[in-house]
Structure formats: structure tokens, C-alpha cells
C-alpha positions in Angstrom: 0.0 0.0 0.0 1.9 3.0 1.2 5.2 0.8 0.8 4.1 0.8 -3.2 5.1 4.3 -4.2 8.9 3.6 -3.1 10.8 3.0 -6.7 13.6 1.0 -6.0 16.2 0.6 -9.2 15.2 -3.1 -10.6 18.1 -5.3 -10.1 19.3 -5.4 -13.6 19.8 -1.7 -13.7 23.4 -1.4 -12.2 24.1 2.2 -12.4 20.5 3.2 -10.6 21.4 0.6 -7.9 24.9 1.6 -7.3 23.8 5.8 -7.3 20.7 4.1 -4.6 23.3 2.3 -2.5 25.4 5.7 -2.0 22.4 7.7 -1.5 21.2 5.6 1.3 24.4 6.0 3.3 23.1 9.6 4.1 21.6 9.6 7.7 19.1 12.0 9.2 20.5 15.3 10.8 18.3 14.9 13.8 18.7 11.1 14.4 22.4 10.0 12.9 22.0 6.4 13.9 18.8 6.0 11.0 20.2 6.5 7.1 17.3 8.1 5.0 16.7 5.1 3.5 15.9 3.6 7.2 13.3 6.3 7.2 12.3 6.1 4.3 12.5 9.1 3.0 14.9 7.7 0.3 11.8 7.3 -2.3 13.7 7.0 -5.8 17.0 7.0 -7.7 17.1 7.5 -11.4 20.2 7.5 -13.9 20.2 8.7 -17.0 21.9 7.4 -20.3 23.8 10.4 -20.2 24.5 9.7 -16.3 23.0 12.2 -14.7 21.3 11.4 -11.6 17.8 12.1 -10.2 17.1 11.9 -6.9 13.4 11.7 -4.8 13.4 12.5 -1.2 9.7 12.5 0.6 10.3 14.9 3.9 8.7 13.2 7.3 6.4 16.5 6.7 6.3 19.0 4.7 7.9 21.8 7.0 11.0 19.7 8.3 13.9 21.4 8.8 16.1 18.6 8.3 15.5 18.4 4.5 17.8 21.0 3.2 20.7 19.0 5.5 19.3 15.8 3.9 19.1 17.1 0.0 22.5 19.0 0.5 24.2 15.8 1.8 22.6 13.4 -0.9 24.1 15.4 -3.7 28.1 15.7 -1.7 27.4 11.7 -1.5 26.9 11.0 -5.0 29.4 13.7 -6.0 32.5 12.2 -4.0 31.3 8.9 -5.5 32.0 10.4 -8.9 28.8 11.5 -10.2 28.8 14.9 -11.8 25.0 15.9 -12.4 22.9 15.1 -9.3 19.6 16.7 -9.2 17.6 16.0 -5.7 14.1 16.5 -5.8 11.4 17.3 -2.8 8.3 15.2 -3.5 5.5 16.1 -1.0 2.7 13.1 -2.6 2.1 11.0 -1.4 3.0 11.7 1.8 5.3 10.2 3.9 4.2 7.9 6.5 5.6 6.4 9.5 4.9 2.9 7.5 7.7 3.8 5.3 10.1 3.3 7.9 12.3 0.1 8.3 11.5 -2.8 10.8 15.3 -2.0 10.8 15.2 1.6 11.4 12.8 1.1 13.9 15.0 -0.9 16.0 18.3 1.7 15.3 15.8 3.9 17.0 14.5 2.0 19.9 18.9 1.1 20.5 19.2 4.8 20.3 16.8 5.6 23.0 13.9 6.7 21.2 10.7 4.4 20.9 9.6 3.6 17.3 6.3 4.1 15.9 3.7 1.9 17.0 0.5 0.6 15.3 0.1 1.4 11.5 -0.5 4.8 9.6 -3.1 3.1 7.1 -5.2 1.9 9.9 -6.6 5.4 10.6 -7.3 6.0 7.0 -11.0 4.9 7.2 -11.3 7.8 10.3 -10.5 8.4 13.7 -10.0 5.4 16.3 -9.8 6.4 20.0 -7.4 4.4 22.0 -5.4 5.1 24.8 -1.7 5.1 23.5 0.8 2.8 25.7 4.4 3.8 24.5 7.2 0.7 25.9 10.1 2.6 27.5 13.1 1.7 25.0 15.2 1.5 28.1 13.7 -1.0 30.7 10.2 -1.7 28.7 8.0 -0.6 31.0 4.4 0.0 29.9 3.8 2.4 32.7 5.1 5.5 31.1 3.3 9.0 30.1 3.5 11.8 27.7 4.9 14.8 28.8 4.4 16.9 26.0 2.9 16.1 22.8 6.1 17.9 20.9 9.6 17.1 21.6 13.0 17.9 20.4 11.2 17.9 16.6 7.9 18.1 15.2 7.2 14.5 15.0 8.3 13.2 18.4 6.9 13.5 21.8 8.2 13.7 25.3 7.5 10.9 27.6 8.8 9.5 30.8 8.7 6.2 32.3 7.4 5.6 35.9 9.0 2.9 36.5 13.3 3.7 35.6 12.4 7.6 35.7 14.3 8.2 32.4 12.7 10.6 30.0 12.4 9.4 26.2 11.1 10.3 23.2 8.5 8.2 21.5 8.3 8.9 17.1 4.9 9.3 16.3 2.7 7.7 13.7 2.4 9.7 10.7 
């Protein structure tokens, strides 16, 4: 579903796998241990006959701050790799959803201290489901924890602390 619109180079295209492959070395600015293609942002790589290189990159939302770092560091990777005409696009549709992200990704952010997303973006397509939310600590895995503030150190993260270690952590929300 969401997972369709990502357009992977097909294996026999070499050139479009190798650009992929360097493009998804380039980790997020705001959480360095997850590479944009464990966020999955990372949403196309294109090369040309004449070699040029075309870049899609689907921002977590369409005011993040981190996507000038991402775009800017996309294009010095695949210039130190050799490549010579790098274009980077911003795509905004569809948007990016926290189902996009890796099962991988997701536990590079759990190691790092921050809970992944939990439950599935396309589950409240059909409308609004109210449940109370029970975010695991990523540090002891306590279920008895609580949202301190509905925004943390970005846009799409909250504050919560666990009351069972004490230890504050921040909890990605679903998108």
C-alpha cells in the first residue's frame, strides 16, 4: 500500500542501484544512527543514459527542517562517488508515512533511546480510532510511562517519561 510508491532501481539496472546504494548511506541530521533510506524518506534513484542522476526525497512533513541538510548531503554523497550531475528533488505526494520506515530503522531507534512508531498509519485511513496510547520505554520496557508533552526535540516526536526507571524518552509518532 503506502510501501508501493517507493521506486527501487530493478536489479538489472546497475548504475541506478549503485547511485541508490550511496544515496542511502546519508543519515538523518536529527537522528544520525537511522540512514534516510531507514526512514524512508529515500523514495527513488534514477540514472540517465547520459549519467545524470535524479534523486526523490519525501520529507517526514512538509515543513521539516532537516531536509535542506538531507538534500545538501545526498548530492556531496553522490558527487564524492563520482557522479557529476545530481539533481535531488522534494516530493511532497504522497506523503510520507511512519509505514515507510524500516522494521530495521525502527529498531536503530529503539537502540538509540527513542521508541519507534507503534500501530500502522493506514489503519486510521477509514477515520478516527480512539485508543489510549501505551508507549514501551526503549530502556527498561516498562508499559507504565506517560506523555509529557505532545512535541519534543522535533515536530514529529513526543516527550514521555517512564514511571517505572524515571528516564525521560522520546517516543516517534505515527504519521
Amino acid at each position: 500500500m503506502a510501501e508501493a510508491s517507493v521506486a527501487r532501481p530493478r536489479p538489472d539496472d546497475e548504475r541506478a542501484r549503485t547511485a541508490w546504494d550511496v544515496a542511502a548511506t546519508v543519515t538523518d541530521p536529527e537522528i544520525p544512527v537511522l540512514t534516510i533510506e531507514d526512514l524512508g524518506v529515500l523514495r527513488a534513484v534514477e540514472v540517465d543514459d547520459d549519467g545524470s542522476v535524479r534523486v526523490a526525497l519525501t520529507p517526514t512533513y512538509s515543513g521539516c527542517p532537516a531536509m535542506d541538510a538531507m538534500r545538501d548531503d545526498v548530492l556531496l554523497a553522490l558527487t564524492h562517488a563520482g557522479y557529476t550531475d545530481v539533481t535531488v528533488d522534494l516530493v511532497l505526494a504522497p506523503a510520507w508515512t511512519t509505514d515507510w520506515m524500516s522494521e530495521s530503522g525502527k529498531e536503530k531507534l529503539r537502540e538509540y533511546g527513542i521508541q519507534a512508531p507503534t500501530g500502522s498509519a493506514a489503519v486510521r485511513a477509514g477515520g478516527p480510532v480512539r485508543v489510549a496510547l501505551t508507549v514501551k520505554c526503549p530502556r527498561c520496557d516498562s508499559l507504565r510511562t506517560r506523555e509529557l508533552a505532545r512535541f519534543g526535540s522535533t515536530s514529529c516526536k513526543a516527550l514521555y517519561e517512564c514511571l517505572d526507571c524515571l528516564e525521560p524518552f522520546d517516543y516517534f509518532k505515527v504519521l
